[in-house]
N, C-alpha and C positions, 0 to 999 in steps of 0.2 A: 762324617758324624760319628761320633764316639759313641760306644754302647753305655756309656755313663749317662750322657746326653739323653739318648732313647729313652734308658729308663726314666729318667726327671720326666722327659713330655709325657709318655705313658701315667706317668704317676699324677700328672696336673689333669690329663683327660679324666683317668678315673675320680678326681676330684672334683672335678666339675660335674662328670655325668650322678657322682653322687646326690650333688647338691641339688640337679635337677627337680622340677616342682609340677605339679598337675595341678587338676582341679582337689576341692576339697567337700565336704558333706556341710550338714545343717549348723553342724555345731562346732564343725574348724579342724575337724580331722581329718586326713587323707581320706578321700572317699570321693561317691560321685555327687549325688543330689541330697537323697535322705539319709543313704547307707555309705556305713566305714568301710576300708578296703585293710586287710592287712598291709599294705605300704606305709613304710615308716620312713619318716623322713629323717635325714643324715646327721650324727651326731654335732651337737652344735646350732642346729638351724631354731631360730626366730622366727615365728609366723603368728602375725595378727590380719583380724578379715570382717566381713559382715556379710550377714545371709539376712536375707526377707523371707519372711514365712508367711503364705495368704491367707484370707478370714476362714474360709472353709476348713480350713486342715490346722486348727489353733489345737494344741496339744493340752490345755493347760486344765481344763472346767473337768474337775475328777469323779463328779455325778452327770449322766443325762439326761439324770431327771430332771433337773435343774435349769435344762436349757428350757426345758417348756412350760413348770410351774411357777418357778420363778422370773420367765423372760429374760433368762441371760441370753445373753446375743455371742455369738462366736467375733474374735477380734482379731487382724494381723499382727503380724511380732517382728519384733527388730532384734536378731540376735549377735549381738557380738563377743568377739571370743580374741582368745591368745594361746597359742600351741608353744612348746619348748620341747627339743629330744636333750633330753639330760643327758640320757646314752645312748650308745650305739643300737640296744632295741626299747627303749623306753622313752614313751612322750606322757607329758603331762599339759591337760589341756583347761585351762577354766573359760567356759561361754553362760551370757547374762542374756536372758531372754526377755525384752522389755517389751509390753505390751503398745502397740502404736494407739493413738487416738487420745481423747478426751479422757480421764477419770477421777474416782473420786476421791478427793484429798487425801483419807487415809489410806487409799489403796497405793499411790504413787511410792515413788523409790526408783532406787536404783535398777530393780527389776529379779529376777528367779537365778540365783547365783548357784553355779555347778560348777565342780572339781574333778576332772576322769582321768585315771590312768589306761594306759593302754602299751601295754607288753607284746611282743614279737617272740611268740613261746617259739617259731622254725622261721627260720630264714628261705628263702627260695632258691632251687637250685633246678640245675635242669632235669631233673625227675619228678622235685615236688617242690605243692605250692608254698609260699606262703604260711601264718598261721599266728593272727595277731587277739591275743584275748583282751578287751576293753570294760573298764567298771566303774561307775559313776558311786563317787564317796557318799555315804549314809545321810551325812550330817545336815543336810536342808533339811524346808520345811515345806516348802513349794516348789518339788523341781519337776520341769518341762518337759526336758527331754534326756530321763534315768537310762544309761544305758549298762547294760549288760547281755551282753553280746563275743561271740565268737565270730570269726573270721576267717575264708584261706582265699589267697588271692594267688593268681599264675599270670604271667607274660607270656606273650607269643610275639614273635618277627612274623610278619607276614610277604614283606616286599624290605626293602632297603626304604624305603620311607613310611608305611605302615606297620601299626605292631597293636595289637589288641591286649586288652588287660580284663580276665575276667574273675569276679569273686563270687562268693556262696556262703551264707551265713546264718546264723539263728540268734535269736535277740529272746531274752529268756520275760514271759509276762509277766514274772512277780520281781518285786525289789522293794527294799527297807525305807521308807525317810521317817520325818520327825514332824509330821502335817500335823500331830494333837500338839506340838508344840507352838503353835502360832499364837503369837501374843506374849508368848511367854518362853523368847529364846535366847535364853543365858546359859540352860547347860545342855551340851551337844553330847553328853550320855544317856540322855534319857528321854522314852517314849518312844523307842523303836517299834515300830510294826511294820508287818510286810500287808504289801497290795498286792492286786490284782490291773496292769495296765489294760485290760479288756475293759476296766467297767468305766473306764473315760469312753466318750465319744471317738478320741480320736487318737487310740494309744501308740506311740511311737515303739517301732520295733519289737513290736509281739507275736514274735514265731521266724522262719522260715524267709530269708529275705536273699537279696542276689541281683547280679546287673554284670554288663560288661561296658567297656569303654573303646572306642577304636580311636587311634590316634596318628594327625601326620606329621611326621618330623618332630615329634614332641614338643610340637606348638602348638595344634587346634585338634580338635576331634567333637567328637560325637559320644552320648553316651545315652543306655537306656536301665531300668532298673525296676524291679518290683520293690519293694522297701517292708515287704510282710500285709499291706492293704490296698497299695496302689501301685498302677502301674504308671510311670513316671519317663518322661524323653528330657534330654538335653543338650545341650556342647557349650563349649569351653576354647579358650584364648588365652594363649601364655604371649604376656609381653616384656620385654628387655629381661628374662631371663629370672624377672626375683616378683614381677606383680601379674595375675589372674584376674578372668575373670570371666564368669559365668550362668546361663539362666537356664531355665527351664520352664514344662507343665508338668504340674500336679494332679494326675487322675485324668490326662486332654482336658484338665477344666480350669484352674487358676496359675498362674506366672509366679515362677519363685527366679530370685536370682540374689547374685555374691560377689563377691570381691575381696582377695588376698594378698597381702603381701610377704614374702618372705627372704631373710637375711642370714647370715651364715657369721654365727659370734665366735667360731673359729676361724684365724688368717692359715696361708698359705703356712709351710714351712721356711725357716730359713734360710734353708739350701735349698730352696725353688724359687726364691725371688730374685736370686743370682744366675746370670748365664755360665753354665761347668763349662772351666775350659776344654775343647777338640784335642786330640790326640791329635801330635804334632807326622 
């Protein structure tokens, strides 16, 4: 076998193990359950998916007082979403959080549309993690799950077929949308103001968040996480290499789960679809 040869197979393994896929978080980013993981996925890759989010932990009712004077009832959500890596550390991600059930004519639509970038400011090497900063664009007027958040994720081998993945993060509780714009959303310049995600009931990623993953053969594993208010179990199922899928509990108390698939809109190289010829 020719050392021209080696390199080519070396060069398809590491193309593949790029392209490799885990589970993903709420909103269709690498991650485990609630929380993103600095893992980025491979430049080129395509990934659409859906997560069920349960009534208990509905992110959306931005008073709590609300829940009791006005008898707003907490409701499940259907979020679906679409991830792209433009580049080599940059994904952009858009997920529509629709609420499940019955409602009322003018509440219906399409559902809470969110646009997030998320950058890969350190790559991981074998000294340091990780380090993916994530930010959900201004411009709504009803969004679900605003992130703004840091990230640092590490790898470990544990055995030849186990390898654990753990991250640490903080998820900031204020962010900007355009909520006084409702009713009236033609110009996405204006009526910024910043929140407070504490004063929902059920704010997504405000403060301090973290979880690991253990995995075998990077096809099944287990995963556990605090997400900044609850603590959270689950695992996960990689099948034929491009579709996932996954559930968990929220707090030991209600069932979330997902399902992803993902494609790679980049092909092999040229001179890797051809067998080099051996040195004679």
């Amino acid at each position: 076998m020719s050392l021209r040869w080696t390199r080519n197979v070396l060069t398809v393994c590491l193309f593949i193990s790029t392209s490799s896929l885990a589970q993903v978080n709420i909103s269709g980013k690498p991650g485990l359950m609630n929380i993103p993981t600095a893992r980025i996925l491979a430049d080129g890759t395509f990934q659409i998916g859906y997560h069920y989010n349960p009534s208990n932990y509905d992110p959306r009712i931005n008073d709590p007082n609300k829940v009791v004077s006005n008898n707003v009832t907490f409701q499940s959500g259907s979020i679906y979403y679409a991830t792209l890596a433009v580049l080599p550390r940059l994904e952009i991600n858009l997920n529509i959080f629709h609420v499940n059930g019955e409602l009322p004519l003018k509440a219906r639509g399409i559902g809470d549309r969110q646009l997030d970038v998320k950058y890969a400011v350190l790559t991981e090497s074998n000294r340091r993690p990780s380090v993916a900063l994530i930010l959900s664009t201004p411009f709504g007027v009803d969004n679900s799950l605003v992130t703004y958040a840091v990230a640092a994720t590490k790898n470990y081998t544990l055995s030849e077929s186990i390898s654990a993945e753990l991250t640490a993060g903080f998820g900031s509780p204020y962010y900007f949308d355009r909520s006084d714009n409702k009713g009236n959303n033609f110009d996405i310049f204006s009526n910024y103001k910043l929140h407070n995600k504490n004063e929902r009931p059920n704010p997504y990623l405000s403060g301090p968040f973290g979880g690991v993953a253990i995995r075998y053969n990077q096809k099944v594993g287990g995963m556990i996480e605090w997400d900044s208010r609850h603590l959270n179990l689950g695992a996960y199922a990689k099948l034929f290499d491009r579709w996932t899928i996954q559930a968990g509990v929220i707090n030991f108390d209600q069932v979330t789960f997902g399902t992803s698939y993902a494609t790679s809109l980049k092909g092999l190289p040229n001179r890797l679809r051809k067998r080099p010829e051996s040195v004679k």
